[in-house]
C-alpha positions as CSV (number, residue, x, y, z in Angstrom):
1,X,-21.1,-28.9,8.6
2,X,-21.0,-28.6,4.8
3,X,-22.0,-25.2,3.7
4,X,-23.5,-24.2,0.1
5,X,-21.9,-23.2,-3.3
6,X,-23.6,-20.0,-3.7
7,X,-22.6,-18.1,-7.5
8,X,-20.8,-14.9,-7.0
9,X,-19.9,-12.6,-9.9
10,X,-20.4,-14.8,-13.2
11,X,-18.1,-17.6,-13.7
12,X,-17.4,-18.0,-10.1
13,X,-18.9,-19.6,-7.1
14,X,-18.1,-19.4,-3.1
15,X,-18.1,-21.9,-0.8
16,X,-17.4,-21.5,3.1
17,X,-15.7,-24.7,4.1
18,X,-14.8,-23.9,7.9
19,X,-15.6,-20.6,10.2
20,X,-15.4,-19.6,13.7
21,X,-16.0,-15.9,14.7
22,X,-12.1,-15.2,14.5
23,X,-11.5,-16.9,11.2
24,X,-13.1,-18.4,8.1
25,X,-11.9,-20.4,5.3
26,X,-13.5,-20.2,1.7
27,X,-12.9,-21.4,-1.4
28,X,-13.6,-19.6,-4.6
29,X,-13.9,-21.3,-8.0
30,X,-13.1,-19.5,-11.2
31,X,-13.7,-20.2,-14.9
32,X,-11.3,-18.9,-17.1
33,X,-11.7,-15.6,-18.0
34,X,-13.7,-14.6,-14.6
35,X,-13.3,-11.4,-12.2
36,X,-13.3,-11.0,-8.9
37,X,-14.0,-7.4,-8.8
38,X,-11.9,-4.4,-7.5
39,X,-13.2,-4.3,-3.5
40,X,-11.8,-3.8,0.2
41,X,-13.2,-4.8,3.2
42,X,-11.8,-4.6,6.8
43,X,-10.9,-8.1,7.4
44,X,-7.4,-9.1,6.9
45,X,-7.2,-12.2,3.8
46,X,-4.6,-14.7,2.6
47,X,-5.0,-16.2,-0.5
48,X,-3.8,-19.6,-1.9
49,X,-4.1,-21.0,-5.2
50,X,-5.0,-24.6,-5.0
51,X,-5.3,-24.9,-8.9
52,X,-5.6,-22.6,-12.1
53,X,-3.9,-19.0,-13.1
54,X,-4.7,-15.8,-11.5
55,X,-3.2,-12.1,-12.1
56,X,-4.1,-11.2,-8.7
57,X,-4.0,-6.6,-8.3
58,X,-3.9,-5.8,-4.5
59,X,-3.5,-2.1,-4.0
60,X,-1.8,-1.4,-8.0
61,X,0.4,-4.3,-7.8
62,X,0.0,-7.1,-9.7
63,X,1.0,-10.3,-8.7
64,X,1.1,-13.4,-11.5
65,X,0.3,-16.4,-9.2
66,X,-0.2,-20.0,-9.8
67,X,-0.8,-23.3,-7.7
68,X,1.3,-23.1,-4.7
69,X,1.6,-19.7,-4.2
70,X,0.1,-17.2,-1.8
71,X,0.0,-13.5,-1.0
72,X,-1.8,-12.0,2.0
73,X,-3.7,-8.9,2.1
74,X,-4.2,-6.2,4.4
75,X,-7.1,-5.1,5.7
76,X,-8.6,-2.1,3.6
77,X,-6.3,-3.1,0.9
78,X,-7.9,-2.4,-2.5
79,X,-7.7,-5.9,-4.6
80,X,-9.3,-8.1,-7.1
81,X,-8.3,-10.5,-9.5
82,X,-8.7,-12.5,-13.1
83,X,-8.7,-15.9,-13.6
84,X,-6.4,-16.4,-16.3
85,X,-6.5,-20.1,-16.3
86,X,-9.6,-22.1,-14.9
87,X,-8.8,-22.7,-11.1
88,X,-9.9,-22.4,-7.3
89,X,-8.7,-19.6,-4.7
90,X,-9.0,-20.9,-1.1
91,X,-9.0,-17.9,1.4
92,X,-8.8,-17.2,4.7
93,X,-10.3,-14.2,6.6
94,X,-9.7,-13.0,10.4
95,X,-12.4,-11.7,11.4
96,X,-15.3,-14.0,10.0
97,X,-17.1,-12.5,6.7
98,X,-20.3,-12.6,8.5
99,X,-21.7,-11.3,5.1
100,X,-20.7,-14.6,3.7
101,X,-23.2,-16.5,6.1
């Protein structure tokens, strides 16, 4: 099943690429410049960088991360991110975001 790119907050986009009620996979795409904004949520995530530059804040810390790396964070964790070099986040989230269905 291929799922839509749906435009999030501006300069980045969403798109589910696999989920099952235990998991889901996304990626995010981010122009330079862009902000995923300060949120929690319940579910636990991991993040990967596929491509680009992200200073990525989860709970105060911030973490410089580029292709390759990865962090996870907890659920209730307070975190967002800027894109600091044009690039793609793919997550993961156990449970499901239902909310991104």
């Amino acid at each position: 099943m291929t799922f839509p790119v749906v435009p999030t907050d501006p300069g980045v986009s969403r798109q589910v690429l696999a989920e099952t009620a235990a998991l889901m996979v996304v990626a995010f795409r981010f122009k330079a410049g862009a902000e995923g904004k300060l949120h929690d949520h319940p579910h636990v995530q991991a993040t990967y960088v596929e491509a680009g530059r992200f200073a990525f804040t989860v709970d105060g810390v911030t973490h410089d991360l580029r292709p390759g790396d990865s962090l996870v964070i907890p659920s209730g964790a307070r975190h967002g991110c800027t894109c600091v070099e044009a690039g793609t986040l793919i997550d993961t989230f156990a449970p499901r975001r239902d909310d991104f269905l």
